[in-house]
C-alpha positions as CSV (number, residue, x, y, z in Angstrom):
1,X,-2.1,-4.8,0.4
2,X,1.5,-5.4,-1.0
3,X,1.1,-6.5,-4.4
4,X,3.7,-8.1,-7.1
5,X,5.4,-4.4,-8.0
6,X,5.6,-3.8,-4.3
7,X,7.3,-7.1,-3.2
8,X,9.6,-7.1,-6.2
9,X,11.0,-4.3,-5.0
10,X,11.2,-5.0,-1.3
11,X,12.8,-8.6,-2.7
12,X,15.6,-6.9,-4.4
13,X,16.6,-4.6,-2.2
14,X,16.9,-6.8,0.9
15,X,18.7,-9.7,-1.3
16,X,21.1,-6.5,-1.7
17,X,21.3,-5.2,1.2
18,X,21.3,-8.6,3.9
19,X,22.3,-11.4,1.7
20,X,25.5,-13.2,3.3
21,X,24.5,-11.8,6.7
22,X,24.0,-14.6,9.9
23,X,21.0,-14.0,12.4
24,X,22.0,-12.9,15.5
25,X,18.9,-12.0,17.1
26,X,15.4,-12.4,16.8
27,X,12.5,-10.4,18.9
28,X,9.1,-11.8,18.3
29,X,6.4,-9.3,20.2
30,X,4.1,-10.8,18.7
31,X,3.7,-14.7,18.7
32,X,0.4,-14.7,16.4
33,X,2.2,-13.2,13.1
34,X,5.3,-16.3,13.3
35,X,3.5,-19.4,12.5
36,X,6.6,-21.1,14.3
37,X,7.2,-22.9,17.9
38,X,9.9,-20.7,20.2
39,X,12.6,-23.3,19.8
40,X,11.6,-22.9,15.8
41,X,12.1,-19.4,16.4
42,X,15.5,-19.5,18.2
43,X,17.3,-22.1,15.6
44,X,16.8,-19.0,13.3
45,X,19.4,-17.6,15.2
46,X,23.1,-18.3,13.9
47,X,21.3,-19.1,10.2
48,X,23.2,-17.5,7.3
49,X,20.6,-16.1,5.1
50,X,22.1,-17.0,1.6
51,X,18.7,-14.9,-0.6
52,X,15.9,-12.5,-0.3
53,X,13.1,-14.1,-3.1
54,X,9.4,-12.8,-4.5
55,X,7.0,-16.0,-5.0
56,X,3.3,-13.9,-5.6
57,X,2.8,-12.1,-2.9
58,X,4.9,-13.6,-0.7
59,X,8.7,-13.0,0.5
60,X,11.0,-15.6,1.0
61,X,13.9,-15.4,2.8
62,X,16.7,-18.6,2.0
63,X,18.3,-19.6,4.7
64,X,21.0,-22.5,4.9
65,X,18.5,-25.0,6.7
66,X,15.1,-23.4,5.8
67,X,13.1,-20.9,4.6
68,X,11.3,-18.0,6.2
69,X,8.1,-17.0,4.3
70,X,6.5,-13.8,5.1
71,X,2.9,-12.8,3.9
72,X,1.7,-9.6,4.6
73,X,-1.6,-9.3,3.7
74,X,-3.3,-6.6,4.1
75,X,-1.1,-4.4,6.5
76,X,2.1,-6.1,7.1
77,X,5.0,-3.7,6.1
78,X,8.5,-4.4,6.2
79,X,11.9,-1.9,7.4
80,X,15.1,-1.6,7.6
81,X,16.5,-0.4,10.4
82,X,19.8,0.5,12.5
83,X,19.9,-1.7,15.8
84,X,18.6,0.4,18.4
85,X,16.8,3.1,16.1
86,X,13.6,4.2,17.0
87,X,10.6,2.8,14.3
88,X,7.2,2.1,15.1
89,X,7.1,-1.5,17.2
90,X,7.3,-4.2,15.2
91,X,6.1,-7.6,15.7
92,X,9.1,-9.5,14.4
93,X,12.4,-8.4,14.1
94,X,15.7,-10.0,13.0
95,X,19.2,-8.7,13.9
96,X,21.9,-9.3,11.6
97,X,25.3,-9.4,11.9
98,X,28.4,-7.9,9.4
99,X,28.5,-9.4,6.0
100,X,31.0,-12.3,5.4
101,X,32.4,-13.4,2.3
102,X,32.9,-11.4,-1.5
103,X,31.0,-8.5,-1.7
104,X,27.6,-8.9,-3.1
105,X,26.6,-7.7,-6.6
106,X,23.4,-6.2,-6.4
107,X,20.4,-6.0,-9.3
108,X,21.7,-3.3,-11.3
109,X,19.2,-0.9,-10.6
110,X,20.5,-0.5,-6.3
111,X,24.1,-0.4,-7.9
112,X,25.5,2.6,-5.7
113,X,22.5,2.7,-3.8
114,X,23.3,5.2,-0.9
115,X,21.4,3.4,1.8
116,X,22.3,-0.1,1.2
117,X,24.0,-0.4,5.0
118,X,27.6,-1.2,4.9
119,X,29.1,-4.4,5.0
120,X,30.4,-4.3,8.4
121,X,27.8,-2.6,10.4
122,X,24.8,-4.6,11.7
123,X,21.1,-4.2,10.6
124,X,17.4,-5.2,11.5
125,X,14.7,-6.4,9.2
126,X,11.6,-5.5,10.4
127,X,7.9,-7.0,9.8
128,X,5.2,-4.3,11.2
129,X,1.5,-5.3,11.2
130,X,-0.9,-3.6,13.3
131,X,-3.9,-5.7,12.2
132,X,-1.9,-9.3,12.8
133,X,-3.2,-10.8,9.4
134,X,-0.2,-11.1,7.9
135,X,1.8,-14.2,8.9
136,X,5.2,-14.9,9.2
137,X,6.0,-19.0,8.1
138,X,9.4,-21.4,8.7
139,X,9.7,-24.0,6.0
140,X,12.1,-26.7,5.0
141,X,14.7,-25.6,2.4
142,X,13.1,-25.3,-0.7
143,X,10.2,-27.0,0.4
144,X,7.2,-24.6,1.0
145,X,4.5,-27.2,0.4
146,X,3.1,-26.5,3.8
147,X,3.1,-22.9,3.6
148,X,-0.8,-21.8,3.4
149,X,-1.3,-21.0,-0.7
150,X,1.8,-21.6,-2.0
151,X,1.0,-24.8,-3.7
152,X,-1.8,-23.8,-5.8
153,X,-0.4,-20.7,-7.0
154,X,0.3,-20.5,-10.7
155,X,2.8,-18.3,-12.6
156,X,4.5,-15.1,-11.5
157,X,2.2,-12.4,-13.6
158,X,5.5,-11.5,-14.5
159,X,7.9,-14.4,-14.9
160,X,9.5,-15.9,-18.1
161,X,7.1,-19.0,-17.6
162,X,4.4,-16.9,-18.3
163,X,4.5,-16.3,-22.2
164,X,1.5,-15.5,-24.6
165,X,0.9,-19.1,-25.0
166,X,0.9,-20.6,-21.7
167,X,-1.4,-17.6,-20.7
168,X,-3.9,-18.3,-23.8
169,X,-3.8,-21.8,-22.2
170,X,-4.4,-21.1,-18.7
171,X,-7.3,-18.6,-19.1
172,X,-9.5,-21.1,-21.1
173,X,-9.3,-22.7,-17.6
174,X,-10.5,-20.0,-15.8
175,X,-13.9,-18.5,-15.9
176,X,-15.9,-15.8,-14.4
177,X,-15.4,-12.0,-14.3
178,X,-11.9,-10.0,-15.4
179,X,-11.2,-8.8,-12.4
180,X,-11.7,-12.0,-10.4
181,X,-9.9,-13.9,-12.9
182,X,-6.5,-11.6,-12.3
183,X,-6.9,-11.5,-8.3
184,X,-7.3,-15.5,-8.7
185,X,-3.8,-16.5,-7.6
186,X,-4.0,-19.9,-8.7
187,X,-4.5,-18.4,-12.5
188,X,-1.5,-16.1,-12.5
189,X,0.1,-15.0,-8.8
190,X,1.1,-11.6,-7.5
191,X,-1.6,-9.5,-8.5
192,X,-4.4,-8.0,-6.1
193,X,-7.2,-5.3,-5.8
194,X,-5.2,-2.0,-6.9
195,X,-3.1,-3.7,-9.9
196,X,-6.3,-5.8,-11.5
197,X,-8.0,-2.5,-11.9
198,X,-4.9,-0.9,-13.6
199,X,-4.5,-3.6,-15.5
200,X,-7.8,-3.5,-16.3
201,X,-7.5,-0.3,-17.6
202,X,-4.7,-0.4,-19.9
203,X,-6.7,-3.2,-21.7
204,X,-9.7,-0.9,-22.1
205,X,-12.0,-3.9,-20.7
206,X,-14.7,-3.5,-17.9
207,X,-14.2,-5.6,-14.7
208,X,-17.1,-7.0,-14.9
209,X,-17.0,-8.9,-18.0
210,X,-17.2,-12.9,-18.1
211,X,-13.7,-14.3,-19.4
212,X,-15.8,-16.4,-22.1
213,X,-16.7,-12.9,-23.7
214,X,-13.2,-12.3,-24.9
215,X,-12.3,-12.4,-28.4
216,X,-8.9,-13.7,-29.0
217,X,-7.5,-10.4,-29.9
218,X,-8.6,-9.0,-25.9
219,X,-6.8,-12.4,-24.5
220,X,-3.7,-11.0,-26.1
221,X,-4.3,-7.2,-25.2
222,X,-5.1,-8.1,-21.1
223,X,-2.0,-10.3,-21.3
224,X,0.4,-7.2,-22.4
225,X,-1.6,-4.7,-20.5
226,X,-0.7,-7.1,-17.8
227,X,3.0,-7.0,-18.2
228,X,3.4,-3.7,-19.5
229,X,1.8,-2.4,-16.3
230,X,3.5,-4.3,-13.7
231,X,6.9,-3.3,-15.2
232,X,5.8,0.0,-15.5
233,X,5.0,0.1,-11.7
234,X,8.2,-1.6,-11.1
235,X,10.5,1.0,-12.6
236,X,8.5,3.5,-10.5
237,X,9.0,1.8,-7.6
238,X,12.3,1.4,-7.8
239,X,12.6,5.6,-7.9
240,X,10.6,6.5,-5.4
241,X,10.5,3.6,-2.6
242,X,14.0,2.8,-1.0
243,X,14.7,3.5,1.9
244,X,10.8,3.8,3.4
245,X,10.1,0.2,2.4
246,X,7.3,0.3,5.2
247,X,5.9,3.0,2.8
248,X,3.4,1.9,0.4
249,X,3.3,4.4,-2.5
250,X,0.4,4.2,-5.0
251,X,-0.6,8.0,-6.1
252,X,0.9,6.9,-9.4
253,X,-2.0,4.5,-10.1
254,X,-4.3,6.0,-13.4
255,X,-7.7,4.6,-12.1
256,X,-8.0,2.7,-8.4
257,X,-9.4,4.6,-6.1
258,X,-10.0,7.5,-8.3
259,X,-13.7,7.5,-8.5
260,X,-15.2,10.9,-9.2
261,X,-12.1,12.2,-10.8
262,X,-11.6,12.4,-14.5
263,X,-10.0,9.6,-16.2
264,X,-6.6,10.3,-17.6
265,X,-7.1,8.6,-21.2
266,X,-11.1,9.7,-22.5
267,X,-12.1,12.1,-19.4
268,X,-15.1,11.1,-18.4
269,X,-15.5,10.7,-14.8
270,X,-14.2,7.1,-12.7
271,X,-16.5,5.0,-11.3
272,X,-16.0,3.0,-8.3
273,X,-18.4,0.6,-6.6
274,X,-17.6,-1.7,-3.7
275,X,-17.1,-0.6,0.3
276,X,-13.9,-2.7,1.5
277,X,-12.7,-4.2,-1.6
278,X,-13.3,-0.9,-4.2
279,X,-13.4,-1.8,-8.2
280,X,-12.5,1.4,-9.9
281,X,-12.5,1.8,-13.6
282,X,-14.0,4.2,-16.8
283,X,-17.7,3.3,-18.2
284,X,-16.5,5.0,-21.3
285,X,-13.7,3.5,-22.1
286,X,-13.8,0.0,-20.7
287,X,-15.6,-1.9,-22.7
């Protein structure tokens, strides 16, 4: 499943690379991932999409008149494409025209980029999703109150909001087991199954242990294991993603789904329990 590292990178590049572009197409195969009415569908077309945003794990595309909200959940992928090239089929795609306007300055890390597409040439975004669970949503403007999860999610795990304090604060609120609590969107939004346990990890704390066992000192530790790791993925990310976007890379995580293997700080071997959601992390040294 995309996760926070993931989307922020999909969320810059597309800003960069279709920002200032009009819709001038859209091809829904498949009506079940667009939560949206045909005529909804079609007044996309001729739109000017103005941003490409991260909110959790969700991506928002700004339009002039509304917003188009994409969750992938557990297999949605997204891709750029040349009109006409040949990519696996996807269920929605949107054509869009030559960029108007002053050039775009991208986030400094696409500066140069060589696959950004040029300004005059068309391109398609893509949203592939074999499985259908991820869910395409139209919104007002600014206004995704009726966009399923959006208003009960707290912070970005990685957003200037979320400082050492507000975090203290918000975990008090919070109880149950450590893993549970970072997966728990409404605590802090964008993480899921792969990054809790990596987070996990860098902490040194067990998955397993209830929140109201922490000593202040491990509230501090899981809150910079948790930014320290996400920015750490990001930078990765950034290296080794464009142009695949519909490519999710994750051989660089230390500990999820590396049960059996040795783990890369004490050595001991990884344990991993769980069939369809898998917790992996060290008995040694997560304590």
């Amino acid at each position: 499943m995309p996760e926070l590292p993931d989307l922020a990178i999909l969320a810059d590049a597309f800003d960069a690379a279709l920002a200032g572009r009009a819709i001038t197409e859209i091809r829904v195969v498949d009506p079940l991932v667009l939560r949206a009415t045909p005529a909804q569908a079609e007044a996309l077309v001729g739109e000017t999409l103005d941003s490409v945003g991260r909110r959790g794990k969700l991506i928002v595309l700004r339009l002039r008149t509304r917003d188009l909200w994409a969750a992938p959940m557990l297999s949605g992928r997204f891709g750029l494409a040349v009109p006409g090239a040949a990519k696996p089929k996807a269920a929605v795609a949107l054509r869009l025209g030559g960029r108007g306007g002053r050039p775009r300055r991208p986030a400094g890390w696409l500066a140069g980029a060589p696959w950004l597409p040029p300004d005059h040439e068309p391109i398609e975004l893509r949203y592939l999703d074999p499985t259908r669970m991820g869910k395409l949503y139209v919104a007002p403007t600014g206004d995704p109150r009726e966009v399923p999860g959006i208003p009960e999610l707290g912070p970005d795990a990685d957003g200037p909001a979320l400082t050492l304090e507000a975090w203290q604060a918000r975990i008090r609120r919070h109880p149950g087991e450590l893993k549970a609590l970072l997966r728990n969107q409404a605590f802090v939004a964008g993480i899921g199954n792969a990054y809790s346990d990596e987070i996990l990890w860098e902490a040194r704390l067990n998955p397993f242990r209830r929140r109201s066992s922490l000593a202040a000192e491990e509230v501090a530790t899981l809150f910079a294991a948790t930014r320290t790791t996400l920015a750490d993925a990001i930078d990765i990310l950034r290296r080794r993603v464009p142009p695949t976007f519909e490519t999710q890379v994750r051989d660089h995580l230390k500990v999820h789904l590396r049960g059996g293997e040795a783990c890369a700080r004490c050595g001991a071997t990884i344990s991993q329990v769980g069939s369809r959601e898998v917790t992996s992390y060290c008995r040694s040294c997560q304590r």
